[in-house]
N, C-alpha and C positions, 0 to 999 in steps of 0.2 A: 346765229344761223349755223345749221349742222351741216360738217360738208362729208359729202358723200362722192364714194367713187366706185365707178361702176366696171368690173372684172368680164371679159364675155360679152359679146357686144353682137349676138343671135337673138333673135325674139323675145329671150327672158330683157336681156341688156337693152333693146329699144323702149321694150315697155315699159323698162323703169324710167327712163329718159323722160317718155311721156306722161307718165303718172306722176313723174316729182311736182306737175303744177297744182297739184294736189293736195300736197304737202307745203303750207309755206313755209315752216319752219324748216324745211331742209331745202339744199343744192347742188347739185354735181361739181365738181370741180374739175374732173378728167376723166378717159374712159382709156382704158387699157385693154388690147385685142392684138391679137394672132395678127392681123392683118390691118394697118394701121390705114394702107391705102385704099383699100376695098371701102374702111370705113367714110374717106374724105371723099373717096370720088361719087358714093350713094350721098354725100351732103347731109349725111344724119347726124355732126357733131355738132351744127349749130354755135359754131364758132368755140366751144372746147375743146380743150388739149387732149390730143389723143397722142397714145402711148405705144408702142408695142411691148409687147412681154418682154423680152429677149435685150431690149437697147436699155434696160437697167434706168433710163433717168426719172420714171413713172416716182422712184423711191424717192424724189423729192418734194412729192404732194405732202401737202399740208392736209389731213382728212383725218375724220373722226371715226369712219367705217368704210369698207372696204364689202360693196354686196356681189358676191359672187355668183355668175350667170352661168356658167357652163353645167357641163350634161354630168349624170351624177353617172355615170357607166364608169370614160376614162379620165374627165376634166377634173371632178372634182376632187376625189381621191389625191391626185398629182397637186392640183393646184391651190387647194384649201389650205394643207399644212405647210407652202411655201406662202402663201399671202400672209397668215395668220402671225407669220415674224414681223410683218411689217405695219400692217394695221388691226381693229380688231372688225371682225367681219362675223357677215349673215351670208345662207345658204339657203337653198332649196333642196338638199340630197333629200333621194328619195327612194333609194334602193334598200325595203326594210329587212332584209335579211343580213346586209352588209354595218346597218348602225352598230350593233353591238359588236361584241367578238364575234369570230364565225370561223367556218372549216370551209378549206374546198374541195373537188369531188376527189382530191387522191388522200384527202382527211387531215391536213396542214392546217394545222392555227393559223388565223389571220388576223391583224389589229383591227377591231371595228373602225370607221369613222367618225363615230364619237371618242374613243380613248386616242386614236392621232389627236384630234384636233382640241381637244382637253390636254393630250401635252404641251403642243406646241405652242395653246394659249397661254398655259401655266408658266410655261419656259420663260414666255417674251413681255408678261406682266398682261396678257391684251385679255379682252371676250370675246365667243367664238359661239354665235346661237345659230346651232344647226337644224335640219329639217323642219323650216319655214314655210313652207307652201301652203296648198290645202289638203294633202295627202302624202307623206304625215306634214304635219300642220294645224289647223282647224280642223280637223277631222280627231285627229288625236288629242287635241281639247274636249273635243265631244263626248270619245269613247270613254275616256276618266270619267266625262262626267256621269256618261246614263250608267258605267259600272258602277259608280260609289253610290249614285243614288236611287238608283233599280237592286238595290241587296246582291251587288256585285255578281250580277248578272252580266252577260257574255254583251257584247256590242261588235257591230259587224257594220263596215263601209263597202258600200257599193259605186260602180261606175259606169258611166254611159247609159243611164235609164230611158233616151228614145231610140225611134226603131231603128236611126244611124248611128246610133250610139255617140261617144266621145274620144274625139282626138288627144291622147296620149303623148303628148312629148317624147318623157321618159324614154317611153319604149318606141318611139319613133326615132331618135336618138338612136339607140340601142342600135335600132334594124340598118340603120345607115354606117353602123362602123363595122357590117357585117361585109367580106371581101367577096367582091362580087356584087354589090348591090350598089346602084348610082343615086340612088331617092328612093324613101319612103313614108308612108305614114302608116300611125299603128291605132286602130281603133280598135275601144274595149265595149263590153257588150255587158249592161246585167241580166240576170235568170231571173225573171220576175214573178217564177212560179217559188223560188226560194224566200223572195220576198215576202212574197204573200203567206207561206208556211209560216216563217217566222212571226209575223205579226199577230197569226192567229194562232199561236201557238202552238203551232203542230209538227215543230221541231224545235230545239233549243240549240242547237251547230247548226254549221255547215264549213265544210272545206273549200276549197277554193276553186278548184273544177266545178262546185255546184254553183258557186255566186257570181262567175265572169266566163265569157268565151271571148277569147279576140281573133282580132279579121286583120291580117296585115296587108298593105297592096305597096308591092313593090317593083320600083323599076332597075333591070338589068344592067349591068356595063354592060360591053358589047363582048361579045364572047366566053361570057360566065354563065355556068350550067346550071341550070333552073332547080332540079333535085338534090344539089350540094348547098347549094342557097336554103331551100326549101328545112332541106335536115339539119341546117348549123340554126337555122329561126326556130323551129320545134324542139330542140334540144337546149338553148339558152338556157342555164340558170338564175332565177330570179324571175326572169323576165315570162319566159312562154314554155318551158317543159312544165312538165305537168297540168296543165291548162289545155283547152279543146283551142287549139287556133287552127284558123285557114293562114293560108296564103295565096295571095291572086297578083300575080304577073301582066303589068300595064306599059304603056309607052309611057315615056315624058311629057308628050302632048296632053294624053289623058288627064294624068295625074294634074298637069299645070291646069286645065281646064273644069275638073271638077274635085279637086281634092285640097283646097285653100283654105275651106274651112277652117277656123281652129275652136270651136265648140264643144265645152264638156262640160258636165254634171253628173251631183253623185248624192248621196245620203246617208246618215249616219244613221242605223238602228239599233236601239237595244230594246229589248222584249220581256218584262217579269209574267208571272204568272198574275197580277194585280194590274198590271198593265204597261204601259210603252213610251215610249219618247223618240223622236225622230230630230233629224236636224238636216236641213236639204241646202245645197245652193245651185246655180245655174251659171254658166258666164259663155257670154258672146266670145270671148277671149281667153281660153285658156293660159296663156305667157301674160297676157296685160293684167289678169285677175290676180297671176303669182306675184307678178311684178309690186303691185299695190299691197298685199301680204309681207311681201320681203321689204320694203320701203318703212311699214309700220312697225315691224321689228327691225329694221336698222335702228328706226329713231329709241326702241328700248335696247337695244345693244348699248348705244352712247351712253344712256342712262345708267346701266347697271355698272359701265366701265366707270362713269364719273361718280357712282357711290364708290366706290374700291372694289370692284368684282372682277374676278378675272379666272379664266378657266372657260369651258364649253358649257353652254344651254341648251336644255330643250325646249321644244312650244310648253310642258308643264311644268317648266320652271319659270315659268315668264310670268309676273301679276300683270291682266289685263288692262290696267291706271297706266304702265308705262310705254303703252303701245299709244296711248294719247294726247294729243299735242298740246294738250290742258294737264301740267303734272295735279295741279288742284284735287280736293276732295271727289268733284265729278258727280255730286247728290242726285241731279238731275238725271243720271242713266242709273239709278239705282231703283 
C-alpha cells in the first residue's frame, strides 16, 4: 500500500481525501495544515493524524509522497522546496510564466519553479513531479501531442467555454491575497469567436487577450478602497494585466449565496492546414478533478523514485503505464 500525505488541507487537500477511495492502492497517513484545529473542529480527518506545519513532529511519518495542495501564487514556491527534503512530492503549480526561469518587472533573474525544486530533489535523493493538474497538466500532454503530430503546428488551450464560464482557483487564490480584499472568486471566459477562427482556419495565433477575458467578483474588508483594489487586480502579473478583466464588487452574503460553484472546462486545439484535433474535459469539481489528477501522479512519483529517479518531472516526462494501478503490459487500453 502507498502511503500518501497530504500538505494544504483547502479544497485541493479535501478532495484528495475524498478521491483516495478511488485509488485502493493508495492511503493517507496524515494531513499537515496551517491550522491543525480549524481542521479537527470541521471533523474532515476522519480519525488521522493531523499536523501542523510549524510543530515539526509531521517529520516522522512514514510516507512515500508527500502531495502538495496549496496555491501556486505564495504556498508553493515557499513550501515545495522545504517538503521536497523530506518526502518526494507532486504539485499542481500552475503559474506558467514562473515554471521556467523568469525576470521580474524591475528585470531580476528569478529561479523558476522547476530548477528550485530539481535542486532540491537532486540534493535529498527524492522525485519532485511538478505541474500536475489539468492546466499545465493534461493539457500539456495534449499540446505535445496535436504539435508533434499536426507537423508541429501551434496548439492553444482554452477556458470557461459556457456563458458563466469557469471557476479558476488559481487566480481565485491569487485575488484573495490581494490587501484589501476579504473573498473572491475569479472566473475565466473563452472568445469563442477565436475558436472558431482557428478551427477553420482563418488564423494560425492568437494572443492571449484574444482567447480569454476574466470577471473577478470580489468582496471588500471593511474600509478598503475599491479603485486601489481594482488597479493592484488589473495590474497582476501572470494573472490579469494584459487580459480584458472586470471586476464586480459584492457582499459576503451574495457571494456565499450564489458563488459556490466550482465548475470548469476547457479544450485543447491544435489546427493544420489538413486538419485538427481537439481534446475537451468538463468537471463538476474543479479541486476534486485536480485532486484525482494529483493522486494518479503521486502513485507514478513512487514509481519513478522506486526505479532510482530522482530530480523534478514534468506531466511529459511521465509514461502514461505509470499513472496506472496495473504496472502490467495494459494491452487492453492500447
Amino acid at each position: 500500500m502507498k502511503k500518501v500525505v497530504i500538505v494544504g488541507f483547502g479544497n485541493i487537500g479535501k478532495g484528495v481525501l475524498k478521491a483516495i477511495v478511488d485509488f485502493p492502492d493508495m492511503e493517507v497517513v496524515g494531513i499537515i495544515t496551517r491550522s491543525r484545529k480549524r481542521v479537527i473542529e470541521e471533523d474532515q480527518h476522519e480519525g488521522l493524524s493531523v499536523y501542523e506545519i510549524r510543530d515539526l513532529e509531521w517529520q516522522k511519518l512514514d510516507a512515500d509522497v508527500a502531495i502538495l495542495c496549496g496555491g501556486s501564487k505564495d504556498d508553493l514556491p515557499v513550501q515545495g522546496p522545504y517538503f521536497q527534503q523530506f518526502f518526494n512530492t507532486v504539485c499542481s503549480f500552475d503559474t506558467h510564466g514562473h515554471i521556467d526561469n523568469w525576470f521580474n518587472e524591475k528585470g531580476q533573474p528569478q529561479l523558476g519553479y522547476f530548477q528550485m525544486m530539481n535542486a532540491m530533489a537532486c540534493t535529498y535523493g527524492h522525485v519532485a513531479t511538478v505541474c500536475q493538474g489539468w492546466d499545465p497538466g493534461i493539457f500539456s500532454v495534449m499540446r505535445a501531442v496535436f504539435k508533434s503530430c499536426l507537423g508541429n503546428c501551434d496548439s492553444f488551450g482554452f477556458y470557461g467555454l459556457g456563458e458563466s464560464g469557469g471557476l479558476s482557483m488559481g487566480h481565485s487564490d491569487a485575488l484573495r491575497n490581494v490587501v484589501g480584499v476579504k473573498d473572491a472568486r475569479q472566473y475565466t471566459h473563452a472568445i469563442h469567436e477565436t475558436i472558431d477562427k482557428l478551427r477553420k482556419g482563418e488564423i494560425t495565433s492568437a494572443t492571449k487577450d484574444q482567447m480569454h477575458w476574466r470577471e473577478c467578483i470580489v468582496v471588500l474588508e471593511e474600509g478598503a478602497d475599491e479603485e486601489s483594489v481594482r488597479e493592484t487586480i488589473v495590474n497582476m502579473p501572470e494573472y490579469f494585466k494584459g487580459i480584458k478583466t472586470t471586476v464586480r464588487f459584492i457582499s459576503q452574503e451574495e457571494l456565499d449565496e450564489k458563488h459556490q460553484g466550482m465548475f470548469h472546462d476547457g479544450l485543447v486545439l491544435g489546427a493544420a492546414p489538413f486538419g485538427a484535433m481537439e481534446y475537451r474535459n468538463s468537471w463538476d469539481s474543479n479541486p476534486l478533478a485536480t485532486a484525482y489528477i494529483l493522486l494518479a501522479y503521486a502513485r507514478a512519483t513512487i514509481r519513478l523514485s522506486s526505479n532510482g529517479g530522482e530530480g523534478a518531472f514534468t506531466p511529459l516526462d511521465i509514461a502514461p503505464r505509470f499513472l496506472l494501478e496495473d504496472e502490467g503490459p495494459n494491452l487492453n487500453l492500447v
